[in-house]
C-alpha positions, 0 to 999 in steps of 0.5 A: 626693513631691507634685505640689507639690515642687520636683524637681531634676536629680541627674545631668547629662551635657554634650553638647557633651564627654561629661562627666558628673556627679552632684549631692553633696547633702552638699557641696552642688556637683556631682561628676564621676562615675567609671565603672570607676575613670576620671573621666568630666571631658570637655574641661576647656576646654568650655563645657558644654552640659547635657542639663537642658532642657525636657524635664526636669519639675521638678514631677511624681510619683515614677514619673519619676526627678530625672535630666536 
């Protein structure tokens, strides 16, 4: 990847519940991840606050991964 190309977030955690999900690129929408079998949802009532901030690069190399 070139230092040109927009990088996006593939994974997101909320900070706020725990919820956890992952982006589907097929369905094009954001997944809530399962770890051993159980759907990581949080607090469906949540205003969530995704750990996608500042210190996220979206313009970089590959050395770093597109998680949040």
């Amino acid at each position: 990847m070139s230092d040109g190309q927009l990088r996006t977030p593939t994974k997101r955690t909320c900070e706020r519940c725990g919820r956890i999900e992952r982006w589907d690129r097929s369905e094009e929408t954001w997944r809530v991840v399962r770890e051993e079998g159980t759907p990581r949802v949080g607090n469906p009532y949540c205003i969530h606050e995704w750990d996608i901030n500042g210190a996220f690069a979206p313009f970089g190399d590959d050395t770093d991964a597109a998680e949040a």
